[in-house]
Every structure is written in C-alpha cells, then in structure tokens.
C-alpha positions as CSV (number, residue, x, y, z in Angstrom):
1,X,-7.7,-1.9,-31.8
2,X,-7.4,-3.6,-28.4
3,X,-10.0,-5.4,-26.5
4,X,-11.3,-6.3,-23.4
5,X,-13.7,-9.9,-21.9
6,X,-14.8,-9.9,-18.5
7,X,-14.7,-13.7,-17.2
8,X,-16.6,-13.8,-14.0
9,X,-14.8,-16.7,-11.8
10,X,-16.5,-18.8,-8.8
11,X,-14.5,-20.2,-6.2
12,X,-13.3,-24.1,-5.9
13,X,-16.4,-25.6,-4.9
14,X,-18.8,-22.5,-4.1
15,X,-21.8,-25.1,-4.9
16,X,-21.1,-26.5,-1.1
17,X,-20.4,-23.1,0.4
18,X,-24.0,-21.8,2.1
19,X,-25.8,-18.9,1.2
20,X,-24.7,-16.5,3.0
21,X,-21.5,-15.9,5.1
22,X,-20.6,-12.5,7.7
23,X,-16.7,-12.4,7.5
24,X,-15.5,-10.5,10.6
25,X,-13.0,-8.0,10.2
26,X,-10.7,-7.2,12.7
27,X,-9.9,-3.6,14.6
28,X,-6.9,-2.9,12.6
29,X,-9.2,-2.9,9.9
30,X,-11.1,-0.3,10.6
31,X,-8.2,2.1,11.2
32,X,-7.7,2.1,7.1
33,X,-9.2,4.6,5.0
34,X,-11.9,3.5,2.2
35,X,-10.0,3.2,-0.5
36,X,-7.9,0.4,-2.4
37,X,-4.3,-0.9,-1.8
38,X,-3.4,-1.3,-6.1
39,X,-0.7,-3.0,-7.1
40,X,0.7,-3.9,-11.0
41,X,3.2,-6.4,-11.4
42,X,5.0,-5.8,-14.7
43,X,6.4,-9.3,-16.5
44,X,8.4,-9.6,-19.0
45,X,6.4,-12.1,-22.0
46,X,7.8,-13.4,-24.9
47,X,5.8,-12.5,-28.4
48,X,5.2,-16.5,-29.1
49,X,3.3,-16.8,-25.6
50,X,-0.1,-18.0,-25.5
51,X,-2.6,-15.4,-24.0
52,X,-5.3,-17.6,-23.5
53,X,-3.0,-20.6,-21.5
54,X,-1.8,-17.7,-19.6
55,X,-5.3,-16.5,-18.8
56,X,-6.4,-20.4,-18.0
57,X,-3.6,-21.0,-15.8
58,X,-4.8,-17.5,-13.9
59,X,-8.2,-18.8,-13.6
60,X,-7.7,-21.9,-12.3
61,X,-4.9,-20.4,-9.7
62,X,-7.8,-17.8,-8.6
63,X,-10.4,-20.2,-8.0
64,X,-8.6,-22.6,-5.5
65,X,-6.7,-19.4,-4.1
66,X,-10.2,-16.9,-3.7
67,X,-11.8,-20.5,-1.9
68,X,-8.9,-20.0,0.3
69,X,-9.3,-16.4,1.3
70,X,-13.2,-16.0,1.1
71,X,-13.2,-12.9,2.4
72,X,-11.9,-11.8,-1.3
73,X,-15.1,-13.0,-3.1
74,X,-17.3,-10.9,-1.0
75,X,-18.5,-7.3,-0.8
76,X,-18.1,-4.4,2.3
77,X,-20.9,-3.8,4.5
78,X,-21.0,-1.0,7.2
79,X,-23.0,-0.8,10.4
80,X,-24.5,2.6,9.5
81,X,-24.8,2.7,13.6
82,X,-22.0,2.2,15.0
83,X,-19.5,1.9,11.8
84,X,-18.3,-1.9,12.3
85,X,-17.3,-2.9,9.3
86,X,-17.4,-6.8,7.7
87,X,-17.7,-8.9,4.9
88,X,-21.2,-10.7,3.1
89,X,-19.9,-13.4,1.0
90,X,-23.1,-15.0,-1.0
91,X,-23.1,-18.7,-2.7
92,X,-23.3,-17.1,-6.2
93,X,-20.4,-14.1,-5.7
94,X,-18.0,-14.0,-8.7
95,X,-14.5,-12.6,-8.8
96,X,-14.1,-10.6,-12.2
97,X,-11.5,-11.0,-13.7
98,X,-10.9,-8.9,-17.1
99,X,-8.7,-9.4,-20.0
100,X,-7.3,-6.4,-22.0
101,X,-5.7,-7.3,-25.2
102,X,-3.1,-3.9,-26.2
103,X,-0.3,-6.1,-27.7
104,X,-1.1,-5.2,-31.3
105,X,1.6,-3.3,-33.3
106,X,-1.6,-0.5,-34.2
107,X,-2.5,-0.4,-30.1
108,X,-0.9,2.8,-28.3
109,X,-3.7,2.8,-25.2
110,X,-0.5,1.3,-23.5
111,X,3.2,1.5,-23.3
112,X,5.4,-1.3,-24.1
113,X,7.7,-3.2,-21.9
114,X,10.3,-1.8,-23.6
115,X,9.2,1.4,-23.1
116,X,8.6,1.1,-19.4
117,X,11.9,-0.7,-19.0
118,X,13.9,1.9,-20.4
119,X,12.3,4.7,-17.6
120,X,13.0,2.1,-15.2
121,X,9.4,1.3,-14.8
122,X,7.9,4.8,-13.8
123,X,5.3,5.1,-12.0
124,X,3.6,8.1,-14.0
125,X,3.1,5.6,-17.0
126,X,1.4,2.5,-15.2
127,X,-2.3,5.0,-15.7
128,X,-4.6,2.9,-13.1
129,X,-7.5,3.6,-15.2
130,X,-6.5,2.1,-17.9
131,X,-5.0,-0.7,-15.8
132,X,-7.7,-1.9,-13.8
133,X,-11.8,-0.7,-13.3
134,X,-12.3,2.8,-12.5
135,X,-14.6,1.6,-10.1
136,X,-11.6,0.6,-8.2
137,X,-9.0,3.6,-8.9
138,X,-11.5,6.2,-8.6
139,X,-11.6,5.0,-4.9
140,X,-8.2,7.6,-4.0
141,X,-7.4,9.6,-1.0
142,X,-10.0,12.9,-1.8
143,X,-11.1,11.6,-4.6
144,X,-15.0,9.4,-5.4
145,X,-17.2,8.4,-2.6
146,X,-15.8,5.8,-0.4
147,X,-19.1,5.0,1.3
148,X,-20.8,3.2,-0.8
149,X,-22.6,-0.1,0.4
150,X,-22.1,-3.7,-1.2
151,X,-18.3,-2.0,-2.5
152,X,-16.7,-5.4,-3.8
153,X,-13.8,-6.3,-2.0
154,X,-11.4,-7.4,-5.2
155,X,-11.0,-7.0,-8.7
156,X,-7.8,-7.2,-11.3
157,X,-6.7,-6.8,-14.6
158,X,-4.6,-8.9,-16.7
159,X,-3.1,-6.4,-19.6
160,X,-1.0,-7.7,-22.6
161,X,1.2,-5.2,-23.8
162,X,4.0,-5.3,-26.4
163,X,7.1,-7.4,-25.2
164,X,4.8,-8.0,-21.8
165,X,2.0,-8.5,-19.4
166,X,0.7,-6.4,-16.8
167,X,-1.1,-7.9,-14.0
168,X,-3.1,-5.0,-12.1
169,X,-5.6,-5.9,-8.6
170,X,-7.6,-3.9,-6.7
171,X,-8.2,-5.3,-2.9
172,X,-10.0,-2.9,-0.2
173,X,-7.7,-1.4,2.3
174,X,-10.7,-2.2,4.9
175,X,-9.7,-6.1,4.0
176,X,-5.8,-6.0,3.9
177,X,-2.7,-3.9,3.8
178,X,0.2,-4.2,1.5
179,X,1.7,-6.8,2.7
180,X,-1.6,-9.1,2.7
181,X,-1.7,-8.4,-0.7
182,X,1.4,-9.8,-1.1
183,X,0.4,-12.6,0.4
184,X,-2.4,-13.0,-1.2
185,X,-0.3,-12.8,-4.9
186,X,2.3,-15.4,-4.0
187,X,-0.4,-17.9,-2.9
188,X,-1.8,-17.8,-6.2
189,X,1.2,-17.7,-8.0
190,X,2.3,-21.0,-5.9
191,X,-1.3,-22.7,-7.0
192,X,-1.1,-21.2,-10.5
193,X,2.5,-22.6,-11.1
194,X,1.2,-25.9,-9.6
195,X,-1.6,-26.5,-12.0
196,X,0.6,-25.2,-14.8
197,X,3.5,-28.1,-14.3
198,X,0.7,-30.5,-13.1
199,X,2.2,-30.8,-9.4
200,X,0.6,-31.5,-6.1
201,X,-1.0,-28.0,-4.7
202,X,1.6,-26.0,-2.3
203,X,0.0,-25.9,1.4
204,X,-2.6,-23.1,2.7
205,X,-2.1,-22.0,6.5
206,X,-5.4,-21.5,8.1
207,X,-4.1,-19.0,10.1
208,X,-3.6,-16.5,7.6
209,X,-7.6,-16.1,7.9
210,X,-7.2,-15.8,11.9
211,X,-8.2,-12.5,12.7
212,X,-8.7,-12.7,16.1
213,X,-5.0,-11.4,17.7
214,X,-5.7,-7.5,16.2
215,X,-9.0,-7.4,18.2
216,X,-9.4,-6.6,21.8
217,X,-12.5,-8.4,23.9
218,X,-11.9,-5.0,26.3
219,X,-14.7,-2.6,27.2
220,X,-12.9,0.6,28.3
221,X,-14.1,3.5,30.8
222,X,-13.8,7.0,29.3
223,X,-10.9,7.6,31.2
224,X,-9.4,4.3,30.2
225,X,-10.3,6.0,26.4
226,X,-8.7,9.0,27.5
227,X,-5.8,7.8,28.1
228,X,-5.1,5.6,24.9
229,X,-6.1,8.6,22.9
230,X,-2.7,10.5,24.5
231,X,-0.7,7.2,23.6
232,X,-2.2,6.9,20.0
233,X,-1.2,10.1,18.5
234,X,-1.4,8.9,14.9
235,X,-5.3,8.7,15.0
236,X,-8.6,10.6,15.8
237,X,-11.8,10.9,15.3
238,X,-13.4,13.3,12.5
239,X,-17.0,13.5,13.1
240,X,-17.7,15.5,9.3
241,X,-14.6,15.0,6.8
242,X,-13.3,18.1,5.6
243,X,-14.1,20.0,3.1
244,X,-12.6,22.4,0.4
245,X,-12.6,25.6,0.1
246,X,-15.3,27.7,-1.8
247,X,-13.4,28.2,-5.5
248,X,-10.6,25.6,-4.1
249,X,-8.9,24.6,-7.4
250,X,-7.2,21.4,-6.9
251,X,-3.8,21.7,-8.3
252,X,-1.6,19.1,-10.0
253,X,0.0,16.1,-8.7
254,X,2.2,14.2,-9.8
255,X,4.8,10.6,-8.8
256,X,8.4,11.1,-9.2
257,X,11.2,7.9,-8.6
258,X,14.4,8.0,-7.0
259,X,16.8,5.2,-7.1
260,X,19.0,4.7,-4.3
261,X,22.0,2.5,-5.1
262,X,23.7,-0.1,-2.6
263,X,26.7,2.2,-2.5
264,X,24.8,5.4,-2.2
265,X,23.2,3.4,0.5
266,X,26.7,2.6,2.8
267,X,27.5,5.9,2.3
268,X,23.5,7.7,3.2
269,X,24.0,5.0,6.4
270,X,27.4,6.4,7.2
271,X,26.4,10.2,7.1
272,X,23.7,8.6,9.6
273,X,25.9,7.2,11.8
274,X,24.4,8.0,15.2
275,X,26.9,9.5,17.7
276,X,26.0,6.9,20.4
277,X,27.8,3.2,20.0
278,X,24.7,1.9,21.8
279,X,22.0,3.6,19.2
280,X,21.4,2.1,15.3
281,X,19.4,3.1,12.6
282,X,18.0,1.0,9.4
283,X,18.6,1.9,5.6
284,X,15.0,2.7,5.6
285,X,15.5,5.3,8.5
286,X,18.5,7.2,6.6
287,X,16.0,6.9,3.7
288,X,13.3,8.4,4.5
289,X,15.4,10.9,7.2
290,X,16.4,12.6,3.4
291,X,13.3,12.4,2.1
292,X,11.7,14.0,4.8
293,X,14.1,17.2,4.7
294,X,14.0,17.5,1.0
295,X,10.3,17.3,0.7
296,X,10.0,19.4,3.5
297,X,12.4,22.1,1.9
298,X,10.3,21.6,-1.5
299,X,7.2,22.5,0.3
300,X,7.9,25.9,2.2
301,X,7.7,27.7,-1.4
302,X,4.0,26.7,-1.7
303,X,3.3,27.2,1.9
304,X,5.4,29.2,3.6
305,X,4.6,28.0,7.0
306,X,6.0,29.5,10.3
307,X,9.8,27.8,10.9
308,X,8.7,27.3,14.7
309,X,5.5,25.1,13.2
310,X,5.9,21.5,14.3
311,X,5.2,18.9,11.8
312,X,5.3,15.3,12.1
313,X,6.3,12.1,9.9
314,X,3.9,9.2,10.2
315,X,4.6,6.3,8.7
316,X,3.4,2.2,8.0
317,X,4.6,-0.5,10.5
318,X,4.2,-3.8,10.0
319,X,2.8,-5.9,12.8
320,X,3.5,-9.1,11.2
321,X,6.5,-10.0,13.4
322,X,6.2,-7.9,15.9
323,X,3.6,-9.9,18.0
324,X,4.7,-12.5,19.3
325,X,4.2,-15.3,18.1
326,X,4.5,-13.7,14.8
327,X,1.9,-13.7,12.5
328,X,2.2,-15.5,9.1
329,X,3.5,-13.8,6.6
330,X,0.5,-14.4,4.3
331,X,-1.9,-13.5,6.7
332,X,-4.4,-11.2,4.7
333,X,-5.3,-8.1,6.5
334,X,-4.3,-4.9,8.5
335,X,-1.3,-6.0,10.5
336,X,-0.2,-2.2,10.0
337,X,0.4,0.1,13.0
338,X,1.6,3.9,12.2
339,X,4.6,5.5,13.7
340,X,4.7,8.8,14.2
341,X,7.9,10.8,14.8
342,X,7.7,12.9,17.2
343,X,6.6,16.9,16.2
344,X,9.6,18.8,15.1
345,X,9.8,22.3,14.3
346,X,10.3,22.6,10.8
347,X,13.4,24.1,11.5
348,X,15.0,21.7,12.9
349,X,14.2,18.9,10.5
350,X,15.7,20.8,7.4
351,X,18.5,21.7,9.8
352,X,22.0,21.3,8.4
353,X,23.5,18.8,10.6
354,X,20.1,17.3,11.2
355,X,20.5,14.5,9.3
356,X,21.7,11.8,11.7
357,X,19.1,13.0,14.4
358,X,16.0,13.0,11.8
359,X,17.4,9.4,11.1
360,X,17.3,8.1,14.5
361,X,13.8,10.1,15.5
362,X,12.4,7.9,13.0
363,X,14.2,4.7,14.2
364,X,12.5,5.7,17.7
365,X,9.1,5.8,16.4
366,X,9.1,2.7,15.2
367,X,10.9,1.1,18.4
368,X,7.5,2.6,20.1
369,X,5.3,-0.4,18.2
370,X,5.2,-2.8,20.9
371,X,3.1,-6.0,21.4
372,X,1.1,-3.9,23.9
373,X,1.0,-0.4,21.4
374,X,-0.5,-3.4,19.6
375,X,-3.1,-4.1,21.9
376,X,-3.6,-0.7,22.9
377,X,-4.7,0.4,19.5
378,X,-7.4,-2.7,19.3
379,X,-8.8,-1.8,22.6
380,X,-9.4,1.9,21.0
381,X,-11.2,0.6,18.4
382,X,-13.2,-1.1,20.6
383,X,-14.2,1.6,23.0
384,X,-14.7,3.9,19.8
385,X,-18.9,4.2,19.5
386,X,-18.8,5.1,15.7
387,X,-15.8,3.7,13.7
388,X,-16.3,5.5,11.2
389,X,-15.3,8.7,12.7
390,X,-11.3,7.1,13.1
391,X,-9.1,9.0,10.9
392,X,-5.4,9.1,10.5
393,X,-4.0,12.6,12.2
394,X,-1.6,13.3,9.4
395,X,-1.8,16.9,7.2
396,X,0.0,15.8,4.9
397,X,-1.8,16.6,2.1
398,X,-1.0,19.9,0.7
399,X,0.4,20.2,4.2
400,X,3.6,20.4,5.7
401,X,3.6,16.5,7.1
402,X,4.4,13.6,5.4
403,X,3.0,10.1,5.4
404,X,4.9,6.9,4.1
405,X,4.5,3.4,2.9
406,X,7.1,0.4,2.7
407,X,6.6,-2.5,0.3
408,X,10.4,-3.5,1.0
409,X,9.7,-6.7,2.6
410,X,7.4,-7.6,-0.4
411,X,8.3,-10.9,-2.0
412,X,7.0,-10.3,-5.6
413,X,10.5,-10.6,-7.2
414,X,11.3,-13.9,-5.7
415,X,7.7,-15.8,-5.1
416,X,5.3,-14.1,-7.3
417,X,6.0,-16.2,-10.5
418,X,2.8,-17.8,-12.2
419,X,4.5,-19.6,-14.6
420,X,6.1,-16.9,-17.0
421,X,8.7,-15.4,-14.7
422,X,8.5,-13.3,-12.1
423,X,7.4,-9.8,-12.4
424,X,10.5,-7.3,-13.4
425,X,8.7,-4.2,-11.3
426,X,5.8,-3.6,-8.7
427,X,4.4,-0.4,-8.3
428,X,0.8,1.5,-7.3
429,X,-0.4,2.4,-10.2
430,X,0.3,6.9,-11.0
431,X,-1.4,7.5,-6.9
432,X,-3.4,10.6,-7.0
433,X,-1.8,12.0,-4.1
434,X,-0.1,14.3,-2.6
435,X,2.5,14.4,0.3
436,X,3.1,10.3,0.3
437,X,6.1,8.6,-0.2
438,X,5.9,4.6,-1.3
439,X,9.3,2.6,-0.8
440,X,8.9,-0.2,-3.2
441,X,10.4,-3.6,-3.0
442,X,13.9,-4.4,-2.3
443,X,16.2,-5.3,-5.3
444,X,19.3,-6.4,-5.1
445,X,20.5,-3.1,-7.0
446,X,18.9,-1.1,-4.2
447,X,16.0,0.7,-3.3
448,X,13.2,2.2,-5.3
449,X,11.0,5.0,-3.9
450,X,8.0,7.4,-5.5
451,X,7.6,10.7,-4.0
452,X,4.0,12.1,-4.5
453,X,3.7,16.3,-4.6
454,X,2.3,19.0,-5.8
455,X,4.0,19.7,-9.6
456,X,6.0,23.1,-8.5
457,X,7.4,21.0,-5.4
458,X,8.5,18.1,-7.2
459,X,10.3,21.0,-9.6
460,X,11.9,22.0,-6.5
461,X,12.5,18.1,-5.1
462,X,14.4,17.5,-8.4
463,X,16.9,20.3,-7.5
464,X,17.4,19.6,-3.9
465,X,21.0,19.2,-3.0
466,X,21.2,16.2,-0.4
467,X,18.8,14.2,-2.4
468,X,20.6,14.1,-5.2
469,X,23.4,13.3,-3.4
470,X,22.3,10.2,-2.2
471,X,19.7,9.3,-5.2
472,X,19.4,9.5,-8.8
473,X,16.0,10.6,-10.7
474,X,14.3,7.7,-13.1
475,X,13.1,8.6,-16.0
C-alpha cells in the first residue's frame, strides 16, 4: 500500500517577517476566474534514487524560493464590498507540501512512467485528485465553491511512481497565470539544483513581484466606462452566475491529445498561407484555425445551432512582452489579456476554403493587444464598483464558442530541472471542462494540444477529416 506525509514548510527566515502582511494584487488579477492554474511535471527517476534526498533538496529549494514570492505562502481575501481582491500573509503561514509514496510493485492507485510514456503522456491518466489535494482540484470551471474566504494561495504534491516522479502544484489563478507558474517552477528548480551541487544561489529579480504596470491610478466617468466596455469585448459583468437547468444532467467530458508534427506543421502553415505578401500568420494561428473548425463541426450534432449564429474564439495573450519595457519573464501574476476573434457565422468558420481566413482572423485578434488595450483593460477594472461581477464573455461551455490556452512559451523542458532531469511532459492534470483547448509546451518534435468536449463530440473530433490531416491522436 502507498502512503502519504504532509511536511508543513516556513519560508527562509519567516521568524523576521512581521505579523501580518496585505499583498496587493493587481487588475489583471481580478479578471481570472476562482479557480487553480494545475500543472504536473512528469520526470523520469531511476529505481536506486533516494526519495527522501529528493524530497530534502525540494524543501530547501521551496523555502528560499516561497521567501522570495511571499505572496505564495499566504491565503485570498475578498472585499465582500466592492470585490478587491489581495493576499494576508501571517508570520506563522506554512506551505504544505505532501509526499505520496505509489512506487511499490503491489501500488496500482497510479500509472507508471512507462505506462504514461507509452500514451505519450495523456492527459486522461494524470487524475488531479489523486495528484494533488482535492481541496485544490475540486476548485474547476462549474465545479465547488470558489468563494470561499482564507482559500490558500498554493499547495503541491510530490508523487513517486514506478520508473518516476510526478511533481503536481496548485497556485490560484487570482495570484498568477500560466506563465507565472512557470516562473515560479524554474526559480525553484534553479535554487533546488544550487543547494543540491552546493553552489552559490542563482539571482532573484525583485521585479517579478512588481505589480504595479497592470494597474491603472485612473477614475473613469460612466461614459469613459462606456466606452471601454465596447473596446473590451472579451469581458462583462454577471451580477448572479448562472445556473442549471431544473433536472440538468451534466454530461460527460472528457481530454483528448493531438500531436502535431514539425512537418505536418510546414505543411498546416502552407495551406495557411495568406493571399496577401504583406499579411503573416504563426504556427499557433494555423493551429488553432483547425481546431476551431473541427471542434466547431463536432459540436453542431449536440447543438444544432442556427448556421447564421455568430460565435467567437477567445483566446490567452501573454502580456509579458508586449509592454514595453517588457516584463520579466518570471514575473508571477496575470500578465494575460484575451483575444477574441471577431463573431463569425458558424458557417463561415467551417467553410471549405476557410481555412487561411480563420488563420489570419485569429492572427488579427491578437495584433489588437496593444500596450494601450493593456491599459485600457486596468482602467476597467478600476472603474468596475464590484469586481466580482467581471466574467469572461465566452459560451463556450457546452456552447458553440471556444476558449484556448498556450503554455508554448513554457520553459519546463529546458529550466525546470531540480536535480534529477528535467521533466519529460507537462500537462493540467484530466481538466473537467468542456469546450477548452490547452497547447502545451513546445518540443522540438512539435506541438502537443488537449481538446476538452463533451464525450459524443470528441467521438466525432476523432473522425474529422482536416484534423487528422494535419494531427495524429495520442493514445
């Protein structure tokens, strides 16, 4: 049988920190919604490795690296009046971290490494629950209650499977996107490695704490917050969330991965090819131009939803170097704006020559993130009176939209080694959602995506034509 040890870690030198400390947050992160950005790393461990060094080295990475992003030992609070949002970090806070031991030949709680590595690492069989506290998974799009005061802002999980190690953490999306996570994990790798081999500390930028450029010192009119709303089309203001339907039986969900290879890539990016010399589009807009189609064909059995309708694609855009000066890349926080292509019938974005068109809409919605869409959003936030009404304007869920994520700027698989290699996958752990696509990490083999849908429509995504002509299924 496996099992588990929580060890509860203080930060470097918390005796000297005061009591109390209010950690502003910044308008970007109130845009997010109350859940938490998970992410597994999956190493590679040989059998002789010693669990215990490992977990040593981990701890006394975290504590230097949680004393250098406070905001991580501290817990959520919410101005019930007006919604602000910010951190209470106390003296005595503890980061738990828990140790699950599944590397025994009799435990099956777990797959091995060599079973993940021969599906190619899907994401269906990283199960956050069993990968990190439910406390933290249970916190999905539609799923617990995401208000809840004093919500701790991180937690992770170091498992030890058969042939590996699986390194799960939890941070709030109200504290950091993605890419701050990233951040986050290659700063501790750096000070884990550096304790390991005995060498000097790698240096901290203070500035990845600076939260100040995503907020806006402006006090608009109404008509001033008139006319941002029109600009802003990706967000809104729900005074009562939604709710379901009398006898509403949620159906099934479940992640699929696609693999698109370098030379499926060239030739996805060739079929793209806009017609003008002067216009261009990224691998990631050919990408998710087929994705959008092919989910969008895989839905309209389930739906059945007027051809004329208009839906939208809105998508994660990282703000990080888009200011100017750029931010650092480890800055820990929202530094996410999100594009939204602009409404298309669905007929025309399942079109048969739509292809190159879909691909470019989507390279114009993210040429419309500017340094001042930037600052336009922040000033929103400020003039909003209760931020906790902001919610993204995307039906995507068991709707006919889609919404996207990009990890492919993520360093895990060249930075995020803590002493045993770097990690052979990231993924979120089996999301519980529907409608979402995640673009993982860049290899050099290509790119990894997980589609999220309804079971029936991922039958029907399996099948679809174009994607598999550009893509091949893992399993």
């Amino acid at each position: 049988m496996g099992r588990q040890e929580t060890i509860r870690i203080h930060p470097m030198c918390w005796e000297d920190e005061p009591d109390t400390q209010a950690i502003s947050l910044s308008a970007f992160d109130h845009l997010m919604p109350r859940i938490y950005v998970l992410i597994t790393l999956v190493f590679a461990l040989d059998a002789s490795a010693n669990t215990w060094e490992i977990i040593e080295n981990l701890k006394a990475g975290l504590e230097i690296t949680v004393a250098q992003f406070p905001a991580l030992a501290g817990t959520l609070q919410t101005n019930e009046e007006d919604g602000s949002l910010w951190v209470e970090r106390k003296k005595e806070n503890t980061v738990d971290m828990i140790a699950n031991w599944q590397n025994g030949e009799e435990d099956t709680e777990l797959p091995t490494y060599s079973d993940l590595a021969k599906g190619g690492f899907p994401g269906a069989m990283l199960e956050g629950d069993k990968l990190l506290p439910q406390a933290v998974t249970a916190k999905q799009l539609f799923r617990g209650d995401n208000d809840e005061k004093d919500t701790r802002v991180f937690t992770f999980q170091v498992n030890f499977i058969r042939g590996g190690l699986i390194l799960g953490i939890g941070v709030h999306h109200s504290v950091s996107d993605g890419p701050g996570c990233d951040g986050f994990l290659s700063q501790w790798a750096e000070n884990t490695r550096a304790i390991k081999d005995g060498n000097r500390l790698p240096r901290f930028n203070p500035m990845n704490l600076d939260r100040s450029r995503l907020n806006s010192t402006a006090t608009p009119t109404a008509t001033r917050m008139q006319e941002l709303s029109g600009k802003l089309p990706a967000f809104r203001l729900v005074k009562e969330p939604p709710t379901l339907p009398e006898n509403f039986i949620m159906p099934s969900f479940s992640p699929t991965m696609y693999h698109f290879s370098k030379q499926k890539c060239e030739r996805l990016k060739n079929d793209c090819k806009p017609s003008s010399p002067d216009a261009w589009v990224s691998t990631y807009d050919c990408i998710m131009a087929v994705l959008w189609r092919a989910t969008t064909r895989a839905k309209i059995p389930m739906l059945k939803p007027d051809m004329d309708k208009k839906i939208n694609l809105t998508h994660a855009v990282n703000n990080r170097k888009i200011l100017n000066p750029p931010l650092p890349d480890r800055y820990l926080g929202n530094a996410v704006s999100l594009a939204q292509v602009t409404p298309t019938a669905i007929k025309g974005v399942i079109a048969q020559d739509a292809l190159p068109a879909i691909a470019l809409a989507i390279r114009s919605s993210i040429s419309r993130i500017t340094p001042q869409s930037i600052q336009d959003l922040a000033e929103w936030v400020a003039g909003t009176e209760n931020k906790s009404q902001i919610s993204i304007n995307v039906d995507a869920f068991l709707g006919m939209d889609l919404a996207a994520t990009s990890w492919q700027q993520m360093t895990s698989y060249t930075q995020q080694d803590f002493g045993f290699g770097v990690p052979k996958a990231v993924r979120f752990p089996k999301p519980d959602w529907e409608g979402y696509v995640f673009v993982y990490p860049e290899r050099e083999e290509g790119v990894e995506v997980c589609v999220l849908l309804e079971d029936a429509c991922q039958g029907r995504l399996r099948e679809d034509e174009e994607l598999g002509r550009y893509a091949s299924l893992m399993e």
